[in-house]
C-alpha positions in Angstrom: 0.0 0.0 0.0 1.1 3.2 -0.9 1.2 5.9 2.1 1.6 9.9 2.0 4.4 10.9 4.0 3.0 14.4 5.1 5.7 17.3 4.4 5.3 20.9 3.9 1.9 22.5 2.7 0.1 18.5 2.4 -2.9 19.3 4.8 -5.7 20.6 2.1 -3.9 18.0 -0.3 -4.3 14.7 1.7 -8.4 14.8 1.9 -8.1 14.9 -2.3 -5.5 12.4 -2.6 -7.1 9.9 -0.7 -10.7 10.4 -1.6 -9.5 9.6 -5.0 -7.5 6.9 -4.5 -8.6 3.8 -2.7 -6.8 1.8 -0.5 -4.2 4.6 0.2 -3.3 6.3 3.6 -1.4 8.8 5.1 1.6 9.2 8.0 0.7 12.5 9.9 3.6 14.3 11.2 4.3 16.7 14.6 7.3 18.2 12.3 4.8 19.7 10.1 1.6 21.0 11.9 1.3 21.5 15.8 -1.3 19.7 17.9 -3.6 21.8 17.8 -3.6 21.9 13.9 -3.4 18.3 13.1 -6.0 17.8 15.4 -8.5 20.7 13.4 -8.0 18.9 10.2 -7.7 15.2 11.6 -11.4 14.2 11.7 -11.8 14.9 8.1 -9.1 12.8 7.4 -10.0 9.9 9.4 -13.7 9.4 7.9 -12.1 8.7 4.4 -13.4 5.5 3.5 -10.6 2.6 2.9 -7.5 4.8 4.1 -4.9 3.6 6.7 -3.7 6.5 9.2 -0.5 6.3 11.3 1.1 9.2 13.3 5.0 9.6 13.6 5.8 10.5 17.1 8.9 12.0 16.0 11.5 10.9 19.0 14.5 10.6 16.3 16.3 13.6 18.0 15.4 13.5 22.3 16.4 16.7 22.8 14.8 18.6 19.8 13.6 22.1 20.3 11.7 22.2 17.7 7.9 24.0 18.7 5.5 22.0 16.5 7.0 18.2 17.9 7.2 20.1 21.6 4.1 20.9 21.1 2.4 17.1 21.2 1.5 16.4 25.0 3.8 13.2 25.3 6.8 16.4 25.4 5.0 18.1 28.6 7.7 18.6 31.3 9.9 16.6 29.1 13.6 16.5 29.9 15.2 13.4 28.4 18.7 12.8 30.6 19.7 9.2 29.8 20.6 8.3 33.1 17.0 9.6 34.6 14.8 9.5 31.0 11.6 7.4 32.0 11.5 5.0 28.8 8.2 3.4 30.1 5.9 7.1 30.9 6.9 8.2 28.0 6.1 5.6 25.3 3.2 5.1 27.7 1.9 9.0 26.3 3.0 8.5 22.9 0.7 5.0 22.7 -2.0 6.8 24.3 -2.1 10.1 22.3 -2.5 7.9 19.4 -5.1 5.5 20.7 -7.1 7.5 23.1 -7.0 11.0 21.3 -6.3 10.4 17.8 -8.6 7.1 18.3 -6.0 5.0 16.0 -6.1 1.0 15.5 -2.2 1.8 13.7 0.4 2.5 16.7 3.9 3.9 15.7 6.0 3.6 18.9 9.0 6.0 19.6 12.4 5.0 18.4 15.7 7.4 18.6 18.1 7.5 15.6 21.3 6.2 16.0 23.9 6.0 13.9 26.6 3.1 16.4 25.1 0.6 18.6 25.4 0.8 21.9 23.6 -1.1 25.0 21.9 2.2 26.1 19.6 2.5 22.7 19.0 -1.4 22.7 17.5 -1.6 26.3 15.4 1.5 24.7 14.3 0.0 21.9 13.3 -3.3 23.9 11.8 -1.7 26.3 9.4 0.4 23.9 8.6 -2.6 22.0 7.7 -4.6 25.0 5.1 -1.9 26.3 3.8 -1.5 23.3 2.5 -5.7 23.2 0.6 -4.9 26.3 -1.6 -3.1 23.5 -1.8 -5.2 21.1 -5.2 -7.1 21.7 -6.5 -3.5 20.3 -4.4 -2.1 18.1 -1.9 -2.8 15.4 1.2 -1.9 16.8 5.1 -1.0 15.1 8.3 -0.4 16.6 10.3 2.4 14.6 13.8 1.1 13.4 15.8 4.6 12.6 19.3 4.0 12.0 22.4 5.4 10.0 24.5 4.8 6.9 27.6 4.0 9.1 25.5 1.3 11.2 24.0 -0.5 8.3 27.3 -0.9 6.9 28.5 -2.2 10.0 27.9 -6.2 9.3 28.5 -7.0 13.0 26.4 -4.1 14.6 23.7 -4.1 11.7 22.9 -7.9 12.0 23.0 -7.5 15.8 20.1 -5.1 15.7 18.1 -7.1 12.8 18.2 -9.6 15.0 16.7 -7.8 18.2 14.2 -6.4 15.5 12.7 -9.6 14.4 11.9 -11.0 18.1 10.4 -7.4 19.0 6.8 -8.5 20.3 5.2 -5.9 17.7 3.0 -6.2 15.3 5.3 -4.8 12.3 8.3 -2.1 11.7 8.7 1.4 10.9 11.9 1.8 9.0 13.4 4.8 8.3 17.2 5.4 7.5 19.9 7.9 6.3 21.1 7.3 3.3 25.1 8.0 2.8 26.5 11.0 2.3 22.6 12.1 2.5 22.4 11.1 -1.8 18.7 11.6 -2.4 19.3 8.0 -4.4 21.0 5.0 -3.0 24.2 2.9 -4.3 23.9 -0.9 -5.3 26.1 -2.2 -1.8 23.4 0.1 0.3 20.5 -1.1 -1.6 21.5 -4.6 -1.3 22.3 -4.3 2.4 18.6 -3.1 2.6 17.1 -5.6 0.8 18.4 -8.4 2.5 17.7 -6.9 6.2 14.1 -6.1 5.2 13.8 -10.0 4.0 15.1 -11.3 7.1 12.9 -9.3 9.3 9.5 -9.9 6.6 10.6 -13.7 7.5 9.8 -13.0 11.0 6.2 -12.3 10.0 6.2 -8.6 10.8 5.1 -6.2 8.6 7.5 -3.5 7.1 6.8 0.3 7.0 9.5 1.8 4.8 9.2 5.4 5.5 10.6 8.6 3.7 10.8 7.1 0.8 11.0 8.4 -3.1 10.5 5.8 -6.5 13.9 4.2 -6.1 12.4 2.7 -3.1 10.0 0.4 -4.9 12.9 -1.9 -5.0 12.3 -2.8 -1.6 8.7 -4.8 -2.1 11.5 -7.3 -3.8 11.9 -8.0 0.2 9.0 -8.1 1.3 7.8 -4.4 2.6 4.4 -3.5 3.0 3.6 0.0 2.9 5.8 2.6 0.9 5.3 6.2 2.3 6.9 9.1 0.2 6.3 12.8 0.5 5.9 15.9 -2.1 9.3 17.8 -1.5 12.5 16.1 -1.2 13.2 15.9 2.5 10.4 13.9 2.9 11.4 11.2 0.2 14.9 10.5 2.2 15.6 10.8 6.1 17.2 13.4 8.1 16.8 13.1 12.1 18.2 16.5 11.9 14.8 18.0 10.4 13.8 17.1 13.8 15.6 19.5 15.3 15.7 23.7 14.8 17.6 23.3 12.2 14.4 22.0 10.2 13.6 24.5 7.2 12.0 24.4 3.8 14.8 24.6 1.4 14.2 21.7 -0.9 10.7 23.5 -1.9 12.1 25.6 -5.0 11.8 24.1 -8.7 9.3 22.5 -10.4 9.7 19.3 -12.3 7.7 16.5 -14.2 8.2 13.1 -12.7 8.3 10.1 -15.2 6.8 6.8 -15.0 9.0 5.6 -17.8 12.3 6.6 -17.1 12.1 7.0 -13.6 14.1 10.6 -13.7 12.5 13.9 -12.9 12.6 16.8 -15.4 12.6 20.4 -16.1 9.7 21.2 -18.2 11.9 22.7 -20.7 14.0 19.5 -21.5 10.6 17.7 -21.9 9.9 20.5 -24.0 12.9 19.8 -26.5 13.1 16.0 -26.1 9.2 16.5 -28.0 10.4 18.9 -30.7 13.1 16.1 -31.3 10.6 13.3 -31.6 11.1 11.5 -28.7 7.9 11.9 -27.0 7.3 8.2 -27.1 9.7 7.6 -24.6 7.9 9.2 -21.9 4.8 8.6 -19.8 2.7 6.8 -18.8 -0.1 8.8 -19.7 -2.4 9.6 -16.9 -5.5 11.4 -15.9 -2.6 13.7 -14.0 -0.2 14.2 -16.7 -2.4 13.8 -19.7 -2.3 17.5 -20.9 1.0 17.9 -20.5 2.1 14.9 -22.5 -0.1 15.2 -25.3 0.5 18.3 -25.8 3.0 20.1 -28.8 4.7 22.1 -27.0 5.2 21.3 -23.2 6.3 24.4 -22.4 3.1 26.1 -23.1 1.2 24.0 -20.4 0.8 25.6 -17.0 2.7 23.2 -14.7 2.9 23.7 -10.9 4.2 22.3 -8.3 0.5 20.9 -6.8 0.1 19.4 -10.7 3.9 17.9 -10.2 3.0 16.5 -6.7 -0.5 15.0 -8.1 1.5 13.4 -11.0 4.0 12.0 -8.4 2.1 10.5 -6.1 -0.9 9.0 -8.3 2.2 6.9 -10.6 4.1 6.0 -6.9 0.1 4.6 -5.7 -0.4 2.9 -9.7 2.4 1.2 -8.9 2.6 0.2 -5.2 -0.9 -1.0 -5.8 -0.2 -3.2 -8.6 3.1 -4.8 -6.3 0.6 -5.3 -3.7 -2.0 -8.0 -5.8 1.7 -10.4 -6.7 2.3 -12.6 -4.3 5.2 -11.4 -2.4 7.5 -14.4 -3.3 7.0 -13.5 -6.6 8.2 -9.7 -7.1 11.8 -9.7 -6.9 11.3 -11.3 -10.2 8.4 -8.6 -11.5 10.5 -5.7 -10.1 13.7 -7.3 -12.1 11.4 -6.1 -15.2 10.1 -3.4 -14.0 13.4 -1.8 -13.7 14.6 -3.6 -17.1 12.1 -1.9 -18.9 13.2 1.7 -17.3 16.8 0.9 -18.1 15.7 0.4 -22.2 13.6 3.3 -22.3 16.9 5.3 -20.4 19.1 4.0 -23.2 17.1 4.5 -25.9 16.9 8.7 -24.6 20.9 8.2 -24.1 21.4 7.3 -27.5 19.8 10.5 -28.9 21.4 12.4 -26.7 18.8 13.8 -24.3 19.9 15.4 -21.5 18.6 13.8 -18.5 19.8 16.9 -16.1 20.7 16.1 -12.2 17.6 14.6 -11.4 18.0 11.8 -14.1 17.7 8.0 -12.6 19.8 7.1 -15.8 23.1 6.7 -13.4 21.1 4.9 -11.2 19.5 2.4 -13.1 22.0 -0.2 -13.4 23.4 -0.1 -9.3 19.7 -0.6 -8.8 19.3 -3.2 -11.5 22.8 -5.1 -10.5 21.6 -4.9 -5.9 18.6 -6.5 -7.3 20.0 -9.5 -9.4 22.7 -10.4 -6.7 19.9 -10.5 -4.3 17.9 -12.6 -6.3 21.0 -14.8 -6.5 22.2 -15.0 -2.8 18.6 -15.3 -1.0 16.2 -17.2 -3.9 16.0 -20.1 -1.1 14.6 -17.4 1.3 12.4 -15.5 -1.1 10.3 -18.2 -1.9 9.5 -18.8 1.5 7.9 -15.1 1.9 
């Protein structure tokens, strides 16, 4: 199932969004509204017919000062000192804000980002995921798994916490992660790193949550994930505890660009504009109620094209195609995602070949780290793949 992630300006958008698109839902966020705003627009939200809701606590950075998360009442008289910090009242609050207030069958329990392992953040972890199965009989409930480039790359440290992960007594997992050197797309050792964690853990029977994501991400079903959530502006389609902290800011709002079901890249209007007038329109698409006029038209150029049309377009291809992952059995789309991203590398090399310029938002440098993660995963864990 596809899944907003909520980011900047989303609030009049996500009534829309899932109204018209079934089986969709939404992760609110204390980073982007205060209480008392998510809860004004909340009840609309939550009578949309066949939509999942979860709510991100937001504990990735203890000691934010960021108003809007201080703001949630789980952060009253909060003073986290990891010596004193109260790990049991506190996820106590968060579970209750969610079930008693926002009245929510989905529970995301707090989790801290780290980056090294250490005993301190385990006990945490455990302990958060053990008070959270004394709810369980009611709700549906997911421990949050952030982490860090350098501790996923750690073999020893990484499989040390997959391990803890998959005998969590939870319900399912919220992972979200850093990606190295914070590249808005991931390398083929990270991605296969990522898909071989997520398997082990979709093993265990839990469901996966893989949040802030963007289209790269759709690799991961391969594994066995669940629910994809991706947001409009980049810093919600790849994690940054830091925009949990002061220092969060709406930088990555500026520029419009067409997203591509085809290719996979993102585009300037004006290099769609020129790739037409060269006869290569066929390459792109496909063609949707979103993207219709600006695809069939002459000249794209001439097509008004904002960033709420760009978003729309975004989000309606990342739901097409999460939804049609979602009716293959799940032992069976490593192999469907294998062409899925086949047929984006042909149509990238047939644009390569007449020269179009795929810009810095391109996926065609991409394509064949993502490809190659994919194949040697198919190839080292086929014995484990069938059995999901």
């Amino acid at each position: 199932m596809f899944l907003l992630q909520q980011g900047w300006g989303m609030l009049t958008f996500i009534n829309n969004f899932l109204s018209n698109h079934s089986n969709s839902g939404i992760i609110l966020s204390p980073r982007i509204c205060e209480r008392s705003q998510l809860e004004r627009y909340y009840p609309n939200i939550s009578e949309i017919p066949n939509s999942e809701i979860f709510f991100d606590p937001h504990f990735y950075e203890p000691r934010t000062d960021l108003p809007r998360i201080l703001s949630y009442p789980y952060f009253n008289n909060f003073n986290f000192q990891t010596t004193t910090f109260n790990h049991s009242d506190f996820c106590n609050q968060v579970i209750e804000y969610q079930a008693n207030v926002l009245n929510l069958h989905n529970i995301i329990l707090p989790g801290r980002y780290t980056n090294s392992l250490s005993e301190s953040w385990l006990d945490m972890q455990r302990t958060f995921a053990e008070l959270g199965n004394n709810y369980r009989s009611l709700h549906e409930i997911y421990s949050t798994l952030a982490i860090g480039p350098d501790l996923i790359l750690n073999p020893d440290h990484f499989n040390t916490i997959i391990d803890e992960v998959i005998n969590y007594p939870v319900d399912g997992i919220y992972l979200v992660f850093e990606h190295p050197s914070h590249d808005f797309l991931l390398s083929e050792e990270f991605i296969y790193v990522i898909l071989d964690a997520i398997l082990s853990i979709s093993l265990s029977k839990k469901k996966i949550i893989l949040g802030y994501s963007n289209h790269q991400s759709i690799i991961f079903y391969a594994s066995g994930i669940d629910y994809l959530a991706s947001g409009n502006y980049r810093n919600v389609r790849a994690f940054d505890h830091l925009n949990s902290t002061d220092r969060d800011n709406d930088n990555l709002r500026k520029g419009v660009w067409y997203f591509d079901g085809n290719t996979f890249g993102e585009y300037k209007i004006p290099a769609l504009g020129l790739a037409f007038r060269r006869n290569l329109r066929n390459h792109f698409g496909p063609i949707t109620n979103y993207n219709s006029t600006l695809l069939s038209s002459n000249n794209p150029t001439t097509i008004p094209w904002r960033e709420p049309d760009a978003f729309s377009n975004y989000f309606d291809l990342l739901n097409h195609y999460c939804s049609e992952i979602n009716n293959i059995i799940k032992n069976q789309r490593a192999n469907y995602l294998l062409n899925f991203f086949n047929s984006r590398r042909d149509t990238n090399q047939a644009l390569s070949n007449a020269n179009f310029n795929f810009g810095d938002r391109g996926f065609n440098n991409h394509i064949e780290g993502t490809i190659a993660a994919l194949e040697a995963f198919i190839r080292d864990r086929s014995s484990d793949i069938i059995n999901l």
